[in-house]
C-alpha positions in Angstrom: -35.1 -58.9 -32.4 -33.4 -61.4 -30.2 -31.3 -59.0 -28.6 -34.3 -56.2 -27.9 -35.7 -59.3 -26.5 -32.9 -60.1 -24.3 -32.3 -57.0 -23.1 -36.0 -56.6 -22.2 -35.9 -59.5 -20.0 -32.7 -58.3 -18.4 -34.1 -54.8 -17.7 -37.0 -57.0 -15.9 -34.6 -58.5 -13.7 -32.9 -55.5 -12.6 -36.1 -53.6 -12.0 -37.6 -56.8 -10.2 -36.9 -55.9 -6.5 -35.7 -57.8 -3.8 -37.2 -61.2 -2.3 -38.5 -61.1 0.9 -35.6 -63.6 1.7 -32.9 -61.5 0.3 -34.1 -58.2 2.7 -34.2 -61.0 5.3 -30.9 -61.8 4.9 -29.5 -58.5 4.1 -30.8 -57.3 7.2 -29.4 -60.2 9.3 -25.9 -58.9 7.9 -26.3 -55.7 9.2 -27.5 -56.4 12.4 -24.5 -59.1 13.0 -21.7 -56.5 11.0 -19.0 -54.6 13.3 -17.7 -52.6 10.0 -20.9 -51.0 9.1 -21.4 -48.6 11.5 -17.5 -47.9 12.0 -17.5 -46.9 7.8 -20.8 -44.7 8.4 -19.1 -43.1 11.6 -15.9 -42.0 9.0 -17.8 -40.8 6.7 -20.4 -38.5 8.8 -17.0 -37.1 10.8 -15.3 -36.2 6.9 -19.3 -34.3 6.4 -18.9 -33.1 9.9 -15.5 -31.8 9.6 -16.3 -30.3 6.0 -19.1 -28.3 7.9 -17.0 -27.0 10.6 -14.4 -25.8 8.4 -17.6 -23.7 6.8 -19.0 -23.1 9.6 -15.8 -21.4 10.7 -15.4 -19.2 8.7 -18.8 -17.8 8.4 -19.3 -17.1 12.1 -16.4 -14.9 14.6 -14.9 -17.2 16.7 -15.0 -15.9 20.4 -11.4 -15.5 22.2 -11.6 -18.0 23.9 -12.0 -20.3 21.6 -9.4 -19.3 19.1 -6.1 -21.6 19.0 -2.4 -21.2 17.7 -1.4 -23.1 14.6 1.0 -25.3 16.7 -2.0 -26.1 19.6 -4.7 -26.9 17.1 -2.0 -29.0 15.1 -0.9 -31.1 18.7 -4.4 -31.1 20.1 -5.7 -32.8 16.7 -2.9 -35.0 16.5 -3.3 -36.2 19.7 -7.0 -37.2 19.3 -6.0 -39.1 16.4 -3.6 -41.3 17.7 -5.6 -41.7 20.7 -8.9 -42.8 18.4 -6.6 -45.7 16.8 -5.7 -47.0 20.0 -9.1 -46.8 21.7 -10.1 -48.5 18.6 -7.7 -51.2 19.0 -8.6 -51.2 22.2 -12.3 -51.9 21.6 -11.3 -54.8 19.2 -9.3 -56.4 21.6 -12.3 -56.7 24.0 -14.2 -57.7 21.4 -11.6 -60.6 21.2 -12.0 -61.4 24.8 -15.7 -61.6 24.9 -15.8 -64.1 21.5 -12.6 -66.3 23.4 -15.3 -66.5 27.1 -18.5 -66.8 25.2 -17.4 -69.6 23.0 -15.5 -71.4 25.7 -17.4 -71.0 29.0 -21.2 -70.0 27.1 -22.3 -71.0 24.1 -20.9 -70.3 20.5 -24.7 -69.7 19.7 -25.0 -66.4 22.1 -22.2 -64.6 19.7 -25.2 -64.1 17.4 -26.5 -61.7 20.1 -23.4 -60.3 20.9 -23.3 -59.4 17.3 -26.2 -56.8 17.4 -25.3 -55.1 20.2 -26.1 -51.5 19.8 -23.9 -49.6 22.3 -20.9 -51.9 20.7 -21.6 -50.1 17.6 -22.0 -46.7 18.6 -18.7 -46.7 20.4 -17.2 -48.1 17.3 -19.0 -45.8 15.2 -18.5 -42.6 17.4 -14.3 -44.0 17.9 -13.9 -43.9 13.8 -15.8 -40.7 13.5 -14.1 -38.6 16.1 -10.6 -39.8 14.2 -11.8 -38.9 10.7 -13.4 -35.6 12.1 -9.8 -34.9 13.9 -7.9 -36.0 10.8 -10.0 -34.1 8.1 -9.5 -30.8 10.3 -6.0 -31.6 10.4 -5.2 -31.2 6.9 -7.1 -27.9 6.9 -5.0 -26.3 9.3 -2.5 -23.6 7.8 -0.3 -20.9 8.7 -3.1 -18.2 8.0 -6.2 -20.4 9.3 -6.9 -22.9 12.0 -10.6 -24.3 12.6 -10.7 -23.3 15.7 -15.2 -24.4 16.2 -13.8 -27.8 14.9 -11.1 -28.2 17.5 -13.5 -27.2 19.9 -16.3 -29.9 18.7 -13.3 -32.7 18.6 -12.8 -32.2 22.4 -16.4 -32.7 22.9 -16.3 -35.7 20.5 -13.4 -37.2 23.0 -15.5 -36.0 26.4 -18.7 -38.4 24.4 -16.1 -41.1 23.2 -14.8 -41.7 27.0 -18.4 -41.7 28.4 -19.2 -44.2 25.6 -16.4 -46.6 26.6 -17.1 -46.6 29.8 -20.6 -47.3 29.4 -19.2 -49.8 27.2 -17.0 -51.9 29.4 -19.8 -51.0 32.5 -21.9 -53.0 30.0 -20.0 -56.0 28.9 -18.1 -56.2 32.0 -21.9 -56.8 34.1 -23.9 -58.4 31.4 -21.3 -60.8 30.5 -22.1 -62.9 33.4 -23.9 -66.2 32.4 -26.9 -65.2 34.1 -27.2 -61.7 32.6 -27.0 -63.3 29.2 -29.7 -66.4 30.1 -32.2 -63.1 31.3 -30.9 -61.8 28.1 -31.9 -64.8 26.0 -35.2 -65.4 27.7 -36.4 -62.0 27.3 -35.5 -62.4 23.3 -37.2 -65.7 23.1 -40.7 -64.3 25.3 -40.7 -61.5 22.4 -41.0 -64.5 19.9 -43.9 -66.2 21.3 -45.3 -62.7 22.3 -45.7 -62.2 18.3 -47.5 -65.9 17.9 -49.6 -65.5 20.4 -50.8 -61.9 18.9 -51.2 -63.7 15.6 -53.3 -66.1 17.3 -55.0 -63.4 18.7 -56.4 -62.2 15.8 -57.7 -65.5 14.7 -55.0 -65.5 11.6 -52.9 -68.8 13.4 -54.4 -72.0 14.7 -53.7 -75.0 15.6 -53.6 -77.1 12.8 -57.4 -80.1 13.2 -55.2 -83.4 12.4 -58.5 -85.0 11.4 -58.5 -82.6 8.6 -58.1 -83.8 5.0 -55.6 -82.6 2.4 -58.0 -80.3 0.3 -58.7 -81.9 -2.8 -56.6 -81.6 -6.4 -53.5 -82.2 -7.3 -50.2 -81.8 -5.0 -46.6 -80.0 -6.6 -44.3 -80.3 -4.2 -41.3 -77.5 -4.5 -37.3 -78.5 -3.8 -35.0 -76.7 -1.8 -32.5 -75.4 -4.4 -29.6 -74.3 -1.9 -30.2 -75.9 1.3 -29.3 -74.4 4.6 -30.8 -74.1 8.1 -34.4 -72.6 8.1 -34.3 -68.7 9.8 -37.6 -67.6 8.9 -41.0 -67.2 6.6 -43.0 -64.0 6.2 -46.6 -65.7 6.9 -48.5 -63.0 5.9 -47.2 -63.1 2.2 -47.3 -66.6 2.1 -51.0 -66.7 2.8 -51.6 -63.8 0.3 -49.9 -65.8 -2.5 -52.1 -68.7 -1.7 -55.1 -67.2 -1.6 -54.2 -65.4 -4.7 -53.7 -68.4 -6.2 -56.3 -70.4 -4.8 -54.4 -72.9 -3.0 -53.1 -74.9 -0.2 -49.9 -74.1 0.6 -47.7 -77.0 2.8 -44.1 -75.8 4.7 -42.3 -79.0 5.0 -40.0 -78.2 8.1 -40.3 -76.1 11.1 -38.0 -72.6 11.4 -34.8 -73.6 12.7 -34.6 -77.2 10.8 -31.7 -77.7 8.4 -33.1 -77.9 4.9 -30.7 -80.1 2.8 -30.2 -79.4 -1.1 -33.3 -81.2 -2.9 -35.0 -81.9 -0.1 -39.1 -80.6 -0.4 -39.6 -77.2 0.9 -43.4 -77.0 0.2 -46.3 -79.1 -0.9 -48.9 -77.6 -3.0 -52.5 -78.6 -3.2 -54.5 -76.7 -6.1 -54.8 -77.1 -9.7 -52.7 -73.8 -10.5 -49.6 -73.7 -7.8 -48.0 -70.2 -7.3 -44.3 -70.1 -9.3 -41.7 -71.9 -7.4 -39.6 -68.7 -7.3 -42.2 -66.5 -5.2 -42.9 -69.0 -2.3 -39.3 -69.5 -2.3 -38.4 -66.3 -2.0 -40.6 -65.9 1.3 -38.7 -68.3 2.9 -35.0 -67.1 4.5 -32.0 -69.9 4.5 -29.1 -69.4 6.0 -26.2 -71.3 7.5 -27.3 -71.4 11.1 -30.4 -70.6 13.0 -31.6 -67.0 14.2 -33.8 -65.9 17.0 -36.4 -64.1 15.1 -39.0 -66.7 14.9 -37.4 -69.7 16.7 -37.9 -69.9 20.4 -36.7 -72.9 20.4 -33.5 -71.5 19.4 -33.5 -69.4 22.6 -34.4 -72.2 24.8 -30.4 -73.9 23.3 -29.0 -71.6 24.1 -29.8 -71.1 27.5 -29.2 -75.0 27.8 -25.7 -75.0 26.6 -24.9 -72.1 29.0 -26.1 -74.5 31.8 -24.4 -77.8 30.4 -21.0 -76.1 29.6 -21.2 -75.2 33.5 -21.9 -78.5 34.7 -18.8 -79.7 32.4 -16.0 -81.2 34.6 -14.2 -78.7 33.2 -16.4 -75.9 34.5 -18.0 -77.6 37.5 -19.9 -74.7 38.3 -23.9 -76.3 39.2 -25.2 -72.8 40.8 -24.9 -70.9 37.3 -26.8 -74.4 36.4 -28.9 -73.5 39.1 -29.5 -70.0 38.4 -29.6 -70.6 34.3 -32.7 -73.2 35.5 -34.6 -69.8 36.9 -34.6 -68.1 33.7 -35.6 -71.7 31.8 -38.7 -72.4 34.6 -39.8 -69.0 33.5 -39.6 -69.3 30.1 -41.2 -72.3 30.3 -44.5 -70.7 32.3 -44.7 -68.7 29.1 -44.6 -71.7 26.8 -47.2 -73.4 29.0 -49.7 -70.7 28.6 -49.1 -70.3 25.0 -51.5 -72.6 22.7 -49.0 -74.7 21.1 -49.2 -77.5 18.7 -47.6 -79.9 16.4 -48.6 -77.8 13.3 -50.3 -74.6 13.2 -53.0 -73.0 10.0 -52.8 -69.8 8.8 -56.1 -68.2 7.3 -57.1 -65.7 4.9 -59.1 -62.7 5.9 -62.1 -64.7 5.0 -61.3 -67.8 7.3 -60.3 -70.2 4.5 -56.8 -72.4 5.4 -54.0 -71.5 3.5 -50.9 -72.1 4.8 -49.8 -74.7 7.5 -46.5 -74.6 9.1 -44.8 -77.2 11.2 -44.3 -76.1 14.9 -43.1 -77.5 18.3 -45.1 -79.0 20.6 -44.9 -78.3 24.8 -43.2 -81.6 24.9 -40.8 -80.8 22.5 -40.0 -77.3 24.2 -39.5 -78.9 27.9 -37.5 -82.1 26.5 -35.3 -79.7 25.0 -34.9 -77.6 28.4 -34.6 -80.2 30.8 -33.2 -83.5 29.3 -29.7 -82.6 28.8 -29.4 -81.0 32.0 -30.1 -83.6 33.8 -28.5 -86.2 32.0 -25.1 -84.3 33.2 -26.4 -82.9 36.4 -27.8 -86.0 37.5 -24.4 -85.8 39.7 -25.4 -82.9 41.3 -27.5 -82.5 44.2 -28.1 -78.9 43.4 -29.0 -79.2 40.2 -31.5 -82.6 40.9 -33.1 -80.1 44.1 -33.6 -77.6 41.5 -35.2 -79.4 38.5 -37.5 -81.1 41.4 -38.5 -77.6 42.4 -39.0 -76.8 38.8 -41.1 -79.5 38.2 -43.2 -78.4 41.0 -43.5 -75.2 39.8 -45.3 -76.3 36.6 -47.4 -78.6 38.5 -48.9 -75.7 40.5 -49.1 -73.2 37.6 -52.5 -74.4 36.5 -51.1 -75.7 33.2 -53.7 -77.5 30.7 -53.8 -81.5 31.7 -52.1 -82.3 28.6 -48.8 -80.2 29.8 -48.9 -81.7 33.1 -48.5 -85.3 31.5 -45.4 -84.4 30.3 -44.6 -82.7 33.2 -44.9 -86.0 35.5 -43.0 -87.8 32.7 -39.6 -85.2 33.0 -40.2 -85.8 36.7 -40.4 -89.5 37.0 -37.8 -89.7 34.7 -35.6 -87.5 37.2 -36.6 -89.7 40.1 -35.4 -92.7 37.9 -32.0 -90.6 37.2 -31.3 -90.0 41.2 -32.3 -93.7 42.5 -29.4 -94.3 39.9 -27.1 -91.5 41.1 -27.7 -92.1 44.8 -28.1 -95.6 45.7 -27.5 -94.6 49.8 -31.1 -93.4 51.0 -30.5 -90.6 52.6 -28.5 -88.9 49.9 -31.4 -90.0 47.4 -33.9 -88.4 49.9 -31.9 -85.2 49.9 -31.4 -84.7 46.1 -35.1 -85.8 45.6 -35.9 -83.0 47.7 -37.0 -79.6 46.0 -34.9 -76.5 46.4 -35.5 -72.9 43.9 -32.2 -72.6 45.6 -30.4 -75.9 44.8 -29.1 -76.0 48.5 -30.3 -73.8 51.1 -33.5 -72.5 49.8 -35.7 -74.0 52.8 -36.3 -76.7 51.0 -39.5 -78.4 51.7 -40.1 -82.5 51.9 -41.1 -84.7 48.8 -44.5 -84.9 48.6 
């Protein structure tokens, strides 16, 4: 009885299917994996080559098409070898782009690097050209050669050297620190695009902070295995609560480091959803994504701009042109509603989740405060964060973004009249410039 028992309640694992967190993560792996698509190329070229061979001798070949033994043998060898060492060639890019990124970027970009779909074709179309070629090569015989297949692994070189080449165009332009900050802007736009459409629909708001707990009793839920917070399906959270008749609390905001034990959710309702389901809707890791964390987006753009005002680096104009892409993704911030903590509602407008967020303080203190603690230096950079400044003034921003506006600027002012005690080099870095230097600049007001 004990073991029908047991092996009931093992069947009901294995048939229980996959947490939202563990597709969540799953899929992160296969987005950032440079092996998956290369194993899926070999394996399509073996199908691909088993076809042809078929395929050859179903249909007549036309003259010109038809090879000796001893061509189709040197031709097919030939792609081979070449395949290996465009693959090693690839890699050794690859090894290039990780050594720049991580020593004149950010280490945090690489998870973007990672996903990049023309990287994986070429790998994918390299390793499946070579198994094609090498699978047709152990076909060939004295009495038969497969002549359509010899014919389709030229083509499959032509496409491989157009890839590569579209591959280093690629990398070779948009490996530029200002590529990758448009890059990294656009990314992090997508992610408020998403809140604001939730908001949109009236599902997300602002959290009222003179709202009470609901009533009943409170359960709060530890974080078993720690790690940095990537992500929470909303959705299903709010589902489970309202299933449950509950208040569901998310202790720390996506990107936050969650440390083993620490509380991961506060319930308030007399009969709290399992620990294991809310859990499982929440995705852990060991370092934050972009998915949903702007914020994340707005780092890295930072470190690209702090690594070039390093003395190391001294470069302030890709400081000044990294600042571009920050004003703008700033705008986009300003006009999004954002607060300290956000409610998520039920179809019939009952609270069920909240969720920690980040303010519009917390977004420009993170995009400005760094950079000019180390570009303080800099007259370029100080004419540029002036003009940013500016900018944001004049974009008709809601009052309460403006305060913080004028404090970022005053404190600026305060960092120059340090910088630049002679008065005429104060006046000139105090002066704002989109350009840094030579942008026609126009007086302080």
């Amino acid at each position: 009885m004990e073991a029908t028992t047991a092996h009931r309640e093992t069947s009901r694992r294995v048939r229980a299917p996959l947490s939202w967190a563990t597709a969540f993560a799953l899929r992160q792996y296969v987005m950032a994996s440079l092996w998956i698509a290369p194993l899926i190329g070999i394996v399509l070229g073996s199908l691909l080559a088993d076809a042809a061979v078929a395929l050859d001798g179903a249909v007549r070949v036309p003259q010109g098409w038809q090879y000796s033994t001893s061509t189709a043998s040197s031709v097919l060898s030939s792609i081979v070898g070449a395949m290996v060492a465009l693959l090693g060639f690839v890699v050794t890019i690859g090894i290039l782009v990780v050594q720049q990124a991580t020593g004149t970027l950010s280490p945090r970009y690489m998870r973007l690097w990672y996903r990049d779909r023309l990287q994986k074709a070429v790998l994918a179309t390299f390793s499946g050209t070579f198994a094609f070629s090498f699978s047709l090569l152990r076909r060939i015989e004295t009495d038969f050669v497969p002549d359509i297949g010899v014919t389709l692994a030229g083509a499959a070189v032509a496409v491989s050297l157009l890839l590569l080449l579209m591959y280093l165009n690629r990398f070779i332009h948009n490996l530029r620190p200002v590529a990758i900050a448009a890059l990294v802007a656009r990314t992090g736009r997508r992610v408020l695009d998403r809140g604001t459409l939730l908001a949109a629909r009236g599902t997300l708001r602002a959290a009222d902070a003179t709202r009470a707990p609901p009533p009943g009793p409170v359960t709060s839920v530890p974080c078993a295995t720690g790690g940095a917070l990537q992500g929470f399906h909303p959705e299903r959270l709010v589902a489970l609560a309202e299933r449950y008749d509950c208040f569901v609390v998310l202790t720390h905001p996506v990107g936050d480091f969650v440390p083993p034990g620490a509380t991961l959710f506060e319930l308030h309702g007399a009969a709290p959803p399992p620990s294991a389901k809310l859990t499982g809707l929440v995705a852990l890791g060991v370092e934050r994504t972009i998915e949903q964390d702007p914020a994340f987006g707005m780092r890295i753009l930072v470190d690209i701009a702090i690594r070039a005002l390093s003395p190391a680096v001294n470069d302030p104009t890709t400081a000044v042109q990294v600042l571009n892409h920050i004003e703008a993704f700033l705008h986009t911030i300003g006009r999004a509603e954002l607060g300290g903590r956000y409610t998520l509602h039920d179809a019939h407008g009952v609270p069920r989740l909240e969720v920690p967020g980040r303010s519009w303080d917390d977004f420009l203190q993170l995009a400005v405060t760094e950079i000019r603690e180390y570009g303080a230096g800099s007259l370029q950079v100080c004419r540029r964060l002036r003009a940013l400044f500016d900018g944001l003034l004049d974009a008709g921003l809601p009052e309460r973004h403006r305060t913080a506006v004028r404090t970022e600027l005053r404190l600026l002012d305060e960092a120059v009249d340090r910088r630049y005690p002679d008065p005429v080099r104060r006046a000139t870095a105090l002066t704002p410039d989109r350009q840094g230097i030579g942008g026609g600049a126009r007086p302080r007001a």
